[in-house]
C-alpha positions in Angstrom: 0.0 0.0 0.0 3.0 2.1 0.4 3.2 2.8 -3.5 -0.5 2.9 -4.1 -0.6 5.9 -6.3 -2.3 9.0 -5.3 -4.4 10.8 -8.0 -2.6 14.6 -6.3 0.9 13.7 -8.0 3.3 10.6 -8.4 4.2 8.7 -5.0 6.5 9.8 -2.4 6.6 13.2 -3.7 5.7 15.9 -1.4 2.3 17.6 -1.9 3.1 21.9 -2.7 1.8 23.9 0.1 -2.0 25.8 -0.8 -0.6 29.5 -2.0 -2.0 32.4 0.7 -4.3 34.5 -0.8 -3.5 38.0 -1.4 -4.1 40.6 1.5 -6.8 43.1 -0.3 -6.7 45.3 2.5 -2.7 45.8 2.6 -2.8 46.9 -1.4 -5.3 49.6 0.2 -3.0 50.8 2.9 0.4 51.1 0.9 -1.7 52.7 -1.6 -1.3 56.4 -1.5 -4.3 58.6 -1.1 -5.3 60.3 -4.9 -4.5 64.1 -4.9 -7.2 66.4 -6.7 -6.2 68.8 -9.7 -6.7 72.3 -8.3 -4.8 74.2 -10.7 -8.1 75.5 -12.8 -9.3 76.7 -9.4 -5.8 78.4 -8.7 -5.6 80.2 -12.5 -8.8 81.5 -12.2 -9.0 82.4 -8.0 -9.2 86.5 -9.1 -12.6 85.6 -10.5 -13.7 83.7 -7.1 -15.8 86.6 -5.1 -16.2 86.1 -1.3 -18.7 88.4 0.6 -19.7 88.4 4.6 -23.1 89.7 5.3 -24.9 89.6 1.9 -28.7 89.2 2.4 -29.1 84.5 1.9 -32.7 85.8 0.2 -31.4 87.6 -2.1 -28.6 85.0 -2.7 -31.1 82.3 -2.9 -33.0 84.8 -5.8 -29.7 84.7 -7.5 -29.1 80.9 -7.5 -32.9 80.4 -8.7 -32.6 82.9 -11.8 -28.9 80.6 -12.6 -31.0 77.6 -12.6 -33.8 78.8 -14.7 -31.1 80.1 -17.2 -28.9 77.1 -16.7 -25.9 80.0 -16.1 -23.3 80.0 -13.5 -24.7 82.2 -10.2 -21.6 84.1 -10.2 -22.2 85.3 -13.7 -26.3 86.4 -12.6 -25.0 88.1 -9.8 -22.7 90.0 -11.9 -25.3 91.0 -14.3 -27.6 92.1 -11.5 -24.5 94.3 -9.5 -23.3 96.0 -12.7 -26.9 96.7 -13.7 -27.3 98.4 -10.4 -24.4 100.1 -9.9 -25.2 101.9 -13.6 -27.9 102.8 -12.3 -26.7 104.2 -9.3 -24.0 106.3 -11.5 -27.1 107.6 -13.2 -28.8 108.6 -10.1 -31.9 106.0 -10.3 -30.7 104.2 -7.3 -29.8 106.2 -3.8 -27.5 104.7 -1.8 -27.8 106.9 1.3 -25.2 105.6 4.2 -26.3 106.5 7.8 -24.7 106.5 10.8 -24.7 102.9 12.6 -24.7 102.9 16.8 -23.4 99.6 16.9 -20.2 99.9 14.7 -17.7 102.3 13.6 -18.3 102.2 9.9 -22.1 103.9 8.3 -24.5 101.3 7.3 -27.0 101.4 4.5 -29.3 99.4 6.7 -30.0 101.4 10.0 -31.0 99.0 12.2 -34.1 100.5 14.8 -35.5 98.7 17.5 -39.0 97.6 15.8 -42.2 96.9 18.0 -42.8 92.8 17.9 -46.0 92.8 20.0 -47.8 96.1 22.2 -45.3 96.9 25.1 -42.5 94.6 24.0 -39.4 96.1 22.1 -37.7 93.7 20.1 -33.7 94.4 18.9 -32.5 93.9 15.5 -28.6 94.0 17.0 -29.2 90.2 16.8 -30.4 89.9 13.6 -27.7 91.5 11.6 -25.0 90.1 14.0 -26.8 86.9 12.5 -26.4 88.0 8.8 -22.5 89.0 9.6 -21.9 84.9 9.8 -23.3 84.4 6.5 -20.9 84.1 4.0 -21.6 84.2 -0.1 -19.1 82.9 -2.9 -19.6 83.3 -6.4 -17.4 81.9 -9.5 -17.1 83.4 -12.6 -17.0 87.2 -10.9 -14.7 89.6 -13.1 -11.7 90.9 -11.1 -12.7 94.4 -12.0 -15.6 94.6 -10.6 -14.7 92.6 -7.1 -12.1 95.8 -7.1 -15.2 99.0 -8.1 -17.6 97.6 -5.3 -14.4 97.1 -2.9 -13.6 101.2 -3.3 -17.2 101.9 -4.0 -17.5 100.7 0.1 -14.2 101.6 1.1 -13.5 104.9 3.4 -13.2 107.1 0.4 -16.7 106.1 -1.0 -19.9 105.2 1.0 -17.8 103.8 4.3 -20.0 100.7 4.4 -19.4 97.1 4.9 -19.2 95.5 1.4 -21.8 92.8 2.2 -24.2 95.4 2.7 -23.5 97.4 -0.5 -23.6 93.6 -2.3 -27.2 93.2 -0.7 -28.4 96.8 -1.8 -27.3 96.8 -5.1 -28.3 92.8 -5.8 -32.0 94.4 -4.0 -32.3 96.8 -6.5 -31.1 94.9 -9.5 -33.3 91.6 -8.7 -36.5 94.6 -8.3 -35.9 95.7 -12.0 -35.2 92.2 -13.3 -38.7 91.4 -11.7 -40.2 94.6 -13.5 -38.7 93.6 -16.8 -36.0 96.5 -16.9 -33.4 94.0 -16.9 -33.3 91.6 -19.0 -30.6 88.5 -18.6 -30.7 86.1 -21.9 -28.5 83.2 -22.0 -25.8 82.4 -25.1 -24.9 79.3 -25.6 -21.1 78.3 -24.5 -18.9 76.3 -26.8 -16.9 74.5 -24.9 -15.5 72.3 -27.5 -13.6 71.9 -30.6 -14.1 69.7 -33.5 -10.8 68.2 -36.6 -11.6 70.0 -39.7 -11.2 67.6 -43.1 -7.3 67.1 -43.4 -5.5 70.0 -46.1 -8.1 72.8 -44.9 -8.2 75.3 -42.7 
């Protein structure tokens, strides 16, 4: 019986041990994590706006009118801003700064303590402290004008917070787009090229 052959390999030879199977967690842990492209965000970061304090209604108006049009929001917002701040050149918008009693710079928005109910004073200091954590980003905001509304509320101009110039001038400009004196019509974008027929250019 000691020669009786096996049907695993010829007799007396040794049997190959079972092969381990690969670790699939290990190929996960030497693997090194996969680092995102940002260098279209860093070539065009001068077209990135960041405002504090800019009304979220308004904001909200402004990403509603991008969806209908299928546009970016920065690019509405711009629209809306220049159209206002035309206006404003013209004198058919009056932005009238006023002395604010809880900060150093004027405001556009005087804040007044506003009856909530008979005999009970209600504060707007929290309400506006609220707006000051609300922060808006656009893409697709020209450089320039990041730079007009920037000296526009600076202490040479109207010595307001720009989030408060951003909210009355996106106000007014989302009024007259509602009363059809500005009109915003989407053009298509071509984003892509096509080979012409070799030998012609």
């Amino acid at each position: 019986m000691k020669n009786r052959r096996t049907p695993f390999g010829m007799p007396g030879e040794p049997t190959p041990a079972a092969a381990a199977p690969p670790d699939l967690y290990e190929s996960l842990r030497v693997a090194e994590p996969r680092k995102r492209n940002r260098q279209w965000e860093k070539q065009h970061q001068s077209h990135k706006a960041v405002y504090r304090g800019v009304d979220p209604r308004l904001s909200l108006k402004v990403k509603t009118i991008a969806g209908d049009l299928c546009v970016p929001e920065g690019e509405v917002a711009r629209a809306v801003i220049e159209h206002a701040l035309r206006c404003y050149e013209r004198g058919e918008l009056d932005l009238n700064p006023r002395p604010n009693p809880y900060r150093m710079r004027m405001t556009l928005f005087p804040t007044h303590a506003t009856m909530s109910a008979p005999g009970h004073i209600k504060d707007s200091r929290k309400k506006t402290g609220a707006l000051w954590r609300v922060i808006t980003t656009w893409r697709c905001f020209p450089p320039e004008l990041k730079c007009e509304l920037s000296a526009l509320a600076s202490t040479d101009g109207l010595n307001v917070p720009v989030g408060e110039l951003v909210s009355a001038l996106l106000r007014f400009g989302l009024q007259e787009f509602q009363h059809g004196r500005l009109m915003l019509a989407p053009v298509q974008k071509r984003t892509s090229y096509t080979l012409s027929p070799e030998g012609k250019k």
